[in-house]
C-alpha positions in Angstrom: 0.0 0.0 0.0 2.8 2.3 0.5 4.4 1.6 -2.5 1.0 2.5 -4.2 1.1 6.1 -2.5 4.7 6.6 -3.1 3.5 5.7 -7.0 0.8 8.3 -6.8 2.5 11.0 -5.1 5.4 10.8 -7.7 2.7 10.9 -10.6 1.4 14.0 -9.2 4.6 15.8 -8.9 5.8 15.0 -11.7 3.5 16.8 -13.7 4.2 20.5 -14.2 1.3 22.7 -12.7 1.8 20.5 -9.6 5.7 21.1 -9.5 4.8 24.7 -10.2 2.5 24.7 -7.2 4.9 23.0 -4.9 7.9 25.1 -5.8 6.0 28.6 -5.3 6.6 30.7 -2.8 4.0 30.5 0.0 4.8 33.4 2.2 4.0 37.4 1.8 6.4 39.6 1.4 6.2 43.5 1.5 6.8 45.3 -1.2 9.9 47.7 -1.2 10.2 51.2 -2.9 12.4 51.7 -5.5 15.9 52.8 -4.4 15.2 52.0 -0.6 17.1 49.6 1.6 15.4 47.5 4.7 16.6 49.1 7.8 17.6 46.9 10.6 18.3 50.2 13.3 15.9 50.0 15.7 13.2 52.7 15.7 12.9 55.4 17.9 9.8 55.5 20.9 6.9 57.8 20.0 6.7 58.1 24.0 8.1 61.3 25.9 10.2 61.0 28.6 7.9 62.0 31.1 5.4 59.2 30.0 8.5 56.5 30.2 9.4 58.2 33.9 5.9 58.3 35.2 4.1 55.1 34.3 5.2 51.6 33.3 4.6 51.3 29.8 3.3 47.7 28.7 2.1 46.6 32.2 -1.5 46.5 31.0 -3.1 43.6 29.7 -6.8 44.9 29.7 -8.1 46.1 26.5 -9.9 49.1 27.7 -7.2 49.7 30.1 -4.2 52.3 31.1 -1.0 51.6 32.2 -0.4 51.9 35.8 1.4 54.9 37.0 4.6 54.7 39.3 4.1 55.1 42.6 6.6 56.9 45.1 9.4 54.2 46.5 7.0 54.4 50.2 4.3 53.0 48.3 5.8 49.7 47.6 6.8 47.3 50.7 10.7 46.4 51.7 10.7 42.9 50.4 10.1 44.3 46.3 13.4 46.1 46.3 15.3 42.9 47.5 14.4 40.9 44.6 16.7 42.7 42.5 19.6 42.4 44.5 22.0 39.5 43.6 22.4 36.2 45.5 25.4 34.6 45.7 26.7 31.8 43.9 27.2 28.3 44.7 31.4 28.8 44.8 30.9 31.8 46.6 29.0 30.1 49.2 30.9 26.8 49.9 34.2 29.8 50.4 31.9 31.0 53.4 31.7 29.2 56.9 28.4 27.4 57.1 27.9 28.0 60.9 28.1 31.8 59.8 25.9 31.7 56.9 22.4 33.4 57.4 19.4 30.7 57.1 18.7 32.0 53.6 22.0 31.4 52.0 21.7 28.6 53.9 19.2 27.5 52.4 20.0 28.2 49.0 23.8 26.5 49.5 21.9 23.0 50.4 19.8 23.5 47.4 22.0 24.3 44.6 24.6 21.9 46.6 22.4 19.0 46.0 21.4 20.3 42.2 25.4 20.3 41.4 25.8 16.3 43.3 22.9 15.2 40.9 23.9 16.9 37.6 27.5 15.1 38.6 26.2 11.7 39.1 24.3 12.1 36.0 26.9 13.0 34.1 29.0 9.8 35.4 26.0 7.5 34.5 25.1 9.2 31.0 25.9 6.6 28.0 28.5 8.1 25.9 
């Protein structure tokens, strides 16, 4: 049975409307003016500074909706601003005393201590 549709499919292709049909470009392309060459620069914002300072543009996902404006640093609880600062590493941690180490790095050198023992032992068991 395959044979049969390999039979039909090459009958079909070889014809010449069909090869002309399968070789045709299917996508759209834009049509350039004359003289002009595509620019890969990025473009410029249409928004003012002010806008960009006061509100943060593309945080709204309703369609009749604004976006929301930024609020004074007061506004926003302690915790927020600590997500941006960096946590340290796993070599940075095993350097530090353990009995020193505050219960969140703590934490986090147990965790990424047992990730690195497992990627090793798969590493030693993967077929090569």
């Amino acid at each position: 049975m395959l044979t049969n549709h390999a039979r039909s499919v090459k009958r079909i292709l070889s014809t010449r409307k069909a090869v002309g049909v399968a070789c045709r470009r299917t996508f759209a392309t834009g049509k350039a003016k004359k003289g002009s060459k595509p620019s890969d620069a990025p473009k410029a914002s249409t928004l003012s500074k002010d806008v960009k300072a006061s509100t943060v543009v593309g945080a709204n996902i309703l369609k009749d909706g604004t976006d929301p404006k930024i609020l004074p640093a007061a506004d926003y609880p302690d915790w927020l601003c600590q997500l941006l600062d960096k946590r340290p590493a796993l070599s940075e941690l095993r350097r530090k005393n353990i009995e020193t180490l505050l219960y969140g790095d703590l934490k986090r050198y147990v965790k990424l201590d047992k990730r690195a023992t497992i990627k090793d032992n798969n590493s030693l068991k993967a077929k090569n």
